[in-house]
C-alpha positions in Angstrom: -33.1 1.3 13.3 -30.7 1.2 10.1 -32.0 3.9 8.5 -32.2 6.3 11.8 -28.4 5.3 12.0 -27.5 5.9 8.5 -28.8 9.9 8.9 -26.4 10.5 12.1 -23.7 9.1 10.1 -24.8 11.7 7.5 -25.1 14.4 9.4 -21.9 13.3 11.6 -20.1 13.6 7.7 -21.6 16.9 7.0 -21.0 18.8 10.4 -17.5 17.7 9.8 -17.3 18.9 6.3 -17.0 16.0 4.4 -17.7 16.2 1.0 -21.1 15.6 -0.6 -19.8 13.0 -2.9 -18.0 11.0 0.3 -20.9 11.5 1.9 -23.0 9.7 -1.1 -20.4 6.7 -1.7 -20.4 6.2 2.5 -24.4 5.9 2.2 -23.8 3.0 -0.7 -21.8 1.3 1.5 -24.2 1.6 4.2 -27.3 -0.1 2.7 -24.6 -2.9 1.4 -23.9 -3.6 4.8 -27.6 -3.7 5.9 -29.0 -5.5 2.9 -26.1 -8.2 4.3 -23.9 -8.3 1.9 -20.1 -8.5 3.4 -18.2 -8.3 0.3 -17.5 -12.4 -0.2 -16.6 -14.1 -3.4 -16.7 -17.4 -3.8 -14.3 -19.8 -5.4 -16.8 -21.6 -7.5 -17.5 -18.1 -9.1 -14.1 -17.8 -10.5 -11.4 -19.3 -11.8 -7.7 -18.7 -12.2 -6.4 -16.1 -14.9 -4.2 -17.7 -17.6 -1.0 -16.5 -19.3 -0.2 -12.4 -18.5 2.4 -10.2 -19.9 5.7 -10.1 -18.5 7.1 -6.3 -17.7 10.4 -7.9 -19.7 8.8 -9.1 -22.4 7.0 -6.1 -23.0 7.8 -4.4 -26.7 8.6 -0.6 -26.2 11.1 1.9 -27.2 12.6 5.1 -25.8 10.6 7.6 -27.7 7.4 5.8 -26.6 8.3 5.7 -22.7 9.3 9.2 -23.0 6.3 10.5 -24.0 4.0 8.4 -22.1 5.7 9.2 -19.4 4.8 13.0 -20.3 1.6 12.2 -19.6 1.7 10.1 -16.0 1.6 11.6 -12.7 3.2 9.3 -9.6 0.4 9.1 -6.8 1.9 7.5 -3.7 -0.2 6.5 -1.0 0.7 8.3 2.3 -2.0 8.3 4.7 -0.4 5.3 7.1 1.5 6.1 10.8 4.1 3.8 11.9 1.6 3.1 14.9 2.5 -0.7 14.2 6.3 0.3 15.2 5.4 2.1 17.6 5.8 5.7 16.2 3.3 8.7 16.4 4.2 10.4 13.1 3.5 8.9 9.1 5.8 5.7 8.4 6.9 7.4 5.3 8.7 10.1 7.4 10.6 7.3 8.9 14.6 6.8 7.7 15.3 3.9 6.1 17.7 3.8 4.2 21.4 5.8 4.7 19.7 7.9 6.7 17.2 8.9 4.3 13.2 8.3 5.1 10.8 6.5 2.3 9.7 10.5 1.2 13.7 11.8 0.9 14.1 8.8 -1.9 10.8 8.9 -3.6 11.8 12.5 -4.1 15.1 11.3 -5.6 13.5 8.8 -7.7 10.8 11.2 -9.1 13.6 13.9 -9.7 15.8 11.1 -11.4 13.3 10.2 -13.6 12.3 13.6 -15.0 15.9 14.2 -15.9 16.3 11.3 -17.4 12.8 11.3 -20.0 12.6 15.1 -19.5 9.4 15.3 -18.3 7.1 16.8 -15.9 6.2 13.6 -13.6 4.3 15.5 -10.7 4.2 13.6 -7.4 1.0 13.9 -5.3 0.7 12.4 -1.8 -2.7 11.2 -1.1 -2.8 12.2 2.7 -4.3 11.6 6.4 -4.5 14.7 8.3 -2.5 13.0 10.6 0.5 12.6 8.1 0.0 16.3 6.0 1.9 18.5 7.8 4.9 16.2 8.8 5.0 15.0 5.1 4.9 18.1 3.4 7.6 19.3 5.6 9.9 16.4 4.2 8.9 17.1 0.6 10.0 21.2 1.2 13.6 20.3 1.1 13.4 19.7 -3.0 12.2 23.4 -3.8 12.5 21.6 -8.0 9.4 19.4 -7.1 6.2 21.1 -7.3 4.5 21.3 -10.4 3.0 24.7 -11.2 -0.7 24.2 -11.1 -0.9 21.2 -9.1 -1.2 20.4 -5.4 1.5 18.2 -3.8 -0.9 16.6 -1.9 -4.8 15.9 -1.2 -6.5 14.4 1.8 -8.4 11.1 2.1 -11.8 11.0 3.8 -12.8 9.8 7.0 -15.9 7.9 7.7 -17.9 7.2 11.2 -17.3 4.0 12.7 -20.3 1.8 13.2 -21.5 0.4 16.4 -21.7 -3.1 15.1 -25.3 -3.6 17.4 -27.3 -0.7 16.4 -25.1 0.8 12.9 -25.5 3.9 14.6 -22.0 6.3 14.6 -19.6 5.1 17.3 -18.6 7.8 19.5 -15.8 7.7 22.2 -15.1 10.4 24.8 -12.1 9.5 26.0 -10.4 10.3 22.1 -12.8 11.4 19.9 -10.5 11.1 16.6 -11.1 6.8 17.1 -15.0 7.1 16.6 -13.7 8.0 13.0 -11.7 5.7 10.4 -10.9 6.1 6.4 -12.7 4.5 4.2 -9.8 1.6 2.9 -7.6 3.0 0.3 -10.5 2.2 -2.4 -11.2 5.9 -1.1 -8.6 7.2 -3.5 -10.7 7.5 -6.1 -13.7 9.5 -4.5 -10.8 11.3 -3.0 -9.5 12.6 -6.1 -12.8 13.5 -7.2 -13.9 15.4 -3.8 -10.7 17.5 -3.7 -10.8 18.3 -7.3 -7.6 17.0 -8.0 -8.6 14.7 -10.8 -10.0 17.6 -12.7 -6.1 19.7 -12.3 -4.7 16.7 -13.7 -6.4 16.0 -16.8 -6.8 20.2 -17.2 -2.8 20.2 -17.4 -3.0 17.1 -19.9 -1.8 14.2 -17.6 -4.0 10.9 -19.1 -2.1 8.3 -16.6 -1.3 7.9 -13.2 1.0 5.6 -11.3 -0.4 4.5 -8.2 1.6 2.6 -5.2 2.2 2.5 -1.5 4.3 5.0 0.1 6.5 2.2 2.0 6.8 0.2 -1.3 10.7 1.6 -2.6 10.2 -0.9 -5.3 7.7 0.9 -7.5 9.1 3.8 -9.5 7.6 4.9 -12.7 8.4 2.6 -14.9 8.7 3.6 -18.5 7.8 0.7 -20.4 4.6 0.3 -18.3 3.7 3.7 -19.1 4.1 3.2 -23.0 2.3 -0.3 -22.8 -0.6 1.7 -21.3 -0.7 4.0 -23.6 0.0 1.9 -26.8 -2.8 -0.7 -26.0 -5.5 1.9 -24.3 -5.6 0.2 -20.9 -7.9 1.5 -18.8 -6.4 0.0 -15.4 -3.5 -1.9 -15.0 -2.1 -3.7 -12.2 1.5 -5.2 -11.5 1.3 -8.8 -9.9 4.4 -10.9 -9.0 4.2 -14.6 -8.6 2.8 -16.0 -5.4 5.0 -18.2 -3.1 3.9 -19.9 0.4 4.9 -16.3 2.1 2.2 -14.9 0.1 -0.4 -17.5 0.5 -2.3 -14.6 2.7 -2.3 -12.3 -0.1 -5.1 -11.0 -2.6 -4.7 -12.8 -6.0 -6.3 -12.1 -9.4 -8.8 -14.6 -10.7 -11.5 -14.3 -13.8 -14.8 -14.2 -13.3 -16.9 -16.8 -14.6 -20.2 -14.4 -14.8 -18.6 -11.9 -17.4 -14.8 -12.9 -18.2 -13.8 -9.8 -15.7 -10.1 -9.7 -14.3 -11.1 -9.1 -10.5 -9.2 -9.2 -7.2 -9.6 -11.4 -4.3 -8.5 -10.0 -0.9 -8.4 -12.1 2.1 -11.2 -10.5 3.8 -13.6 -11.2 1.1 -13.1 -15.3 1.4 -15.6 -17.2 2.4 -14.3 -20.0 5.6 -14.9 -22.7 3.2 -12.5 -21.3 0.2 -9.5 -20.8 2.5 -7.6 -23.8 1.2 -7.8 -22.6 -2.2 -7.3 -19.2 -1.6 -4.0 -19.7 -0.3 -3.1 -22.1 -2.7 -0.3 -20.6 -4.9 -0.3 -23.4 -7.7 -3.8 -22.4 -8.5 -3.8 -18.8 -8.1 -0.4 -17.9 -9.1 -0.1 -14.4 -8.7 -0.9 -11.8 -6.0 -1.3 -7.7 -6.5 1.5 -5.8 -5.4 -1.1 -2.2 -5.0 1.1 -0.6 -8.3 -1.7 0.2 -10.2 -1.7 2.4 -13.3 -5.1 4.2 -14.2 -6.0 5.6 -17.4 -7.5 9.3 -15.4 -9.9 10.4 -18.7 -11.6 6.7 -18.1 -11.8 7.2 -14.4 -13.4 10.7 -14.9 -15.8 8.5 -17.0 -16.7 6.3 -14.7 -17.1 8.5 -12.0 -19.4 10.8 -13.7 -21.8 7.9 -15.2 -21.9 6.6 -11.8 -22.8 9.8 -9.9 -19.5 9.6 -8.4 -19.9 6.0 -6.7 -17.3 3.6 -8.9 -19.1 0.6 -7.0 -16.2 -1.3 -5.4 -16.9 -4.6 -3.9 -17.3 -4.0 0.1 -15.0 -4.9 3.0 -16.3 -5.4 6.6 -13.8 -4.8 8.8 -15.0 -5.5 12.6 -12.9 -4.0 15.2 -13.0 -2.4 18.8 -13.7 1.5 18.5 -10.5 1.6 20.4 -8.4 -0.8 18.7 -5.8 -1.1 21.8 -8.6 -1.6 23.8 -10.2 -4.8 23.3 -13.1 -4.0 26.2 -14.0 -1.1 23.9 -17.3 -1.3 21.8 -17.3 -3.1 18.7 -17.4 -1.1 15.8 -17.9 -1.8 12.2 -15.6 0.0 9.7 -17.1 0.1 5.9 -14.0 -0.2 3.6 -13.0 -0.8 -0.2 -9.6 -1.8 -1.4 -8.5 0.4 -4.8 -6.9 -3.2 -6.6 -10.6 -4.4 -6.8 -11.3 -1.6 -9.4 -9.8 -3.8 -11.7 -13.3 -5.2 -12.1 -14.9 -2.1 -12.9 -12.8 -0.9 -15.8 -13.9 -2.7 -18.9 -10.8 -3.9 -20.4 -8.3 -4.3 -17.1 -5.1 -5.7 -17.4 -2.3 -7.3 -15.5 0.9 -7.3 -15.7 3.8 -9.7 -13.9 6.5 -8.2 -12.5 9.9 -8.7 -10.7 9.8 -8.7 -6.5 12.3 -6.3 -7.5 9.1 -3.8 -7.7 7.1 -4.8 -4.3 9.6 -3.5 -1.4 6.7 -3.0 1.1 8.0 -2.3 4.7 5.5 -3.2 7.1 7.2 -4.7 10.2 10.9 -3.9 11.8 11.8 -7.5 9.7 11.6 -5.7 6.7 12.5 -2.7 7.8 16.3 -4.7 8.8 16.6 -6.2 5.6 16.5 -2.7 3.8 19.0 -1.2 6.2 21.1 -4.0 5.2 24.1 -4.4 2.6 21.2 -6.6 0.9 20.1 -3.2 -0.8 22.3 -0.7 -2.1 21.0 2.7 -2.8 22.3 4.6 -5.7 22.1 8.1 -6.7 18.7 7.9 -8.3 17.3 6.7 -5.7 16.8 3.2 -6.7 17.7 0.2 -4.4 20.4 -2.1 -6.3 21.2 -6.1 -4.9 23.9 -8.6 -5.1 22.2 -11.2 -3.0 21.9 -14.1 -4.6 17.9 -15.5 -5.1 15.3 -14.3 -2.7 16.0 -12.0 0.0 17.4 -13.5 3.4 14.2 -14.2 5.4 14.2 -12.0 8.7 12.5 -13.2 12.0 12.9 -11.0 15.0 11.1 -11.7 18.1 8.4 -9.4 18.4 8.8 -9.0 22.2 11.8 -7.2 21.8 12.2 -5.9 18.4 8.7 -4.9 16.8 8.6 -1.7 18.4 11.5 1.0 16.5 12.9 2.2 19.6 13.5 -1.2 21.4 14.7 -2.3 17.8 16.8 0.6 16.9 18.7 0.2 20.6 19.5 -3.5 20.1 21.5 -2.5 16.7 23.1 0.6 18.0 26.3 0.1 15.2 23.2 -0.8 12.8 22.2 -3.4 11.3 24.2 -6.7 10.4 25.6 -8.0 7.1 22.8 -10.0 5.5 24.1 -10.2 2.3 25.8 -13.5 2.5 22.5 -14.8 5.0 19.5 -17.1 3.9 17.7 -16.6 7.4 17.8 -14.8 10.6 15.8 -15.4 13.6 16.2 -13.8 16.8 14.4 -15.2 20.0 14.7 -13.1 23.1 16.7 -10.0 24.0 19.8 -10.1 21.6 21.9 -6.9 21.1 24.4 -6.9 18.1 27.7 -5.1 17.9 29.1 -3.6 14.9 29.8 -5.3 12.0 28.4 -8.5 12.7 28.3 -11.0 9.9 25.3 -13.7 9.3 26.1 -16.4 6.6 23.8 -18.9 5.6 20.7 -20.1 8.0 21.1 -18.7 11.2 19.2 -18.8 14.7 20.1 -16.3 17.6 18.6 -17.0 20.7 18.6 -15.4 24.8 17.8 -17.1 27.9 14.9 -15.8 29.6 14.9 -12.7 31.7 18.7 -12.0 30.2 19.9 -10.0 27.3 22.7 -11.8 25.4 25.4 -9.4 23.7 26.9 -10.7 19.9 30.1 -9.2 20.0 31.7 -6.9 17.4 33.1 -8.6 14.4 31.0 -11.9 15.6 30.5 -13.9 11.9 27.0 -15.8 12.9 26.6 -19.1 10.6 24.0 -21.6 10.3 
């Protein structure tokens, strides 16, 4: 049955032209999943990692950043739409801040950087086909960007979704694109292979490369990072901040018992039993933020001597072929995350970091609190705060605010001061005026059926 299954999938990949090395790390994945294997790690077959490096603490000096940085390319992550918000076209495209999107300020920060290390720092999106074009277009406005002999961007692949009965390739008439998914974001590295952009990089002499999410403001190129790379040959490195309760959900590092390995622990790959001390953030202290740096000559390395599958732990991901449609088939998507290479470099390291790095914007909550006064935004494109401690805590009610057009029309003056607030919740249909003020620990609320008004100038306190 399986192996009828895995040759449409295969033939499914070819007809489409997928690449023959996509094709060959898909197939892995495959026999994982029907040898049973669903990507789980145990608690009793780790234990948590012990003092890291601090990014402060870390001994470098200008001449050092400089020239590592000479030798790092920024990959951002871009292949995500803003389907959670409710918008067709990539997130990254999206404004945010001042009226500029996530793309218009990495450009800034990228440009700011070069002219302050002199050096080359090439950006490369890693793209859907879904978020090329649109994304591209963004990046034309900054004719100084491109790097001569490198792309600006290369595509992820795309995989078959699984009927979760049969393994056989999903298929579904009424939009063909959703009988096909990407492979996780652990795809990166097959995708840098399979486009041959791996090879232009080290051709031009880049060793390094800064990898982060597209929606993540927070991670620039960091020179001291770059220099602690290169000083103490680090094959993979990977900025963690320290876990609170609002994190208890996310992957953590750990050590593995087996072989002394840094690895990392995503949600999906706990076990029902281990979910107590998964999310406990006195015993696994610190989560991965997805900045990763990656020494590229070791990744060639490994790719090679592995025939071009780097062997990532797998993530089952069961869905609906449609995922709007919950009556829809259920489907099986074979995924990898790119954190849990951290395992597969010999050597890994992390490092801890400031929130000040891990900006992620993944819900209109977030999205409020960077429109804010919270977060300045200076000429070099990074975002500057005086809040005091951690950022206020946003909480608006999803009926009325999570998608971007019902939450852009309910702050038509924009968004209000935060800068003085601990916490905002909205429950119902609340409209703000301009310049409304929120001090402290606030709670908005609407009676049902009824859209309540908060009047210009309105100073909201707890």
């Amino acid at each position: 049955m399986s192996e009828a299954g895995l040759r449409q999938a295969q033939e499914k990949m070819r007809a489409a032209g997928a690449a023959d090395v996509a094709i060959k790390v898909f197939s892995h994945y495959y026999r994982l999943l029907e040898s049973g294997q669903q990507g789980t790690i145990r608690e009793s077959e780790i234990e948590p990692v012990g003092d890291l490096p601090h990014l402060e603490h870390l001994d470098t000096d200008a001449e050092s950043m400089r020239a590592a940085l000479a030798e790092t390319v920024v990959i951002k992550l871009n292949g995500g739409l803003g389907t959670s918000m409710g918008v067709t076209g990539p997130k990254s495209a999206l404004p945010v801040k001042d009226g500029l999107s996530f793309l218009d300020i990495i450009a800034r920060q990228i440009l700011s950087t070069r002219k302050e290390y002199d050096v080359p720092l090439p950006l490369v999106l890693m793209n859907s086909f879904r978020t090329k074009d649109e994304s591209l277009a963004v990046l034309d406005q900054y004719a100084e960007l491109p790097v001569d002999g490198l792309p600006l961007d290369f595509l992820q692949n795309m995989e078959p979704k699984l009927l979760a009965d049969d393994l056989t390739p999903a298929e579904w008439e009424a939009d063909p694109e959703l009988a096909w998914c990407p492979p996780g974001h652990g795809d990166l590295f097959t995708a840098l292979v399979a486009s041959g952009t791996l090879d232009a990089l080290r051709e031009h002499g880049f060793r390094h490369a800064f990898i982060s999410n597209a929606d993540n403001l927070g991670a620039t190129p960091d020179g001291r990072i770059a220099a602690w790379m290169a000083e103490h040959d680090v094959p993979f490195g990977m900025e963690v901040c320290r876990r609170t309760r609002s994190d208890r959900k996310g992957g953590h590092v750990a050590v593995r018992k087996s072989d002394g390995r840094l690895i990392l622990r995503d949600s999906a790959q706990v076990h029902p039993d281990d979910v107590a001390s998964f999310q406990n953030t006195k015993l696994h202290t610190t989560f991965n933020t997805n900045n990763l740096w990656i020494d590229l000559d070791r990744l060639a390395e490994l790719m090679t001597g592995h025939d071009g599958i780097l062997g990532l732990p797998i993530i089952v991901n069961r869905k609906t072929v449609d995922p709007a449609d919950s009556s829809s088939p259920k489907v099986i998507q074979l995924e990898t995350a790119m954190g849990t290479a951290i395992e597969t470099f010999e050597g890994s390291q992390a490092v801890i970091v400031d929130r000040s790095r891990f900006k992620p914007v993944k819900t209109t909550n977030d999205l409020l609190v960077l429109r804010s006064d919270v977060y300045q935004l200076d000429e070099a494109g990074d975002l500057t705060t005086t809040h005091e401690g951690d950022e206020p805590y946003v909480d608006l009610d999803p009926e009325f605010f999570k998608i971007l057009a019902d939450f852009e029309a309910r702050f038509p003056a924009g968004p209000p001061s935060l800068v003085r607030a601990d916490r905002l919740e909205v429950r119902g249909d609340v409209a703000f005026g301009k310049d409304v003020v929120v001090v402290g620990d606030v709670e908005v609320s609407a009676e049902p059926g009824q859209q309540r008004q908060v009047d210009d100038g309105t100073e909201l306190r707890g």
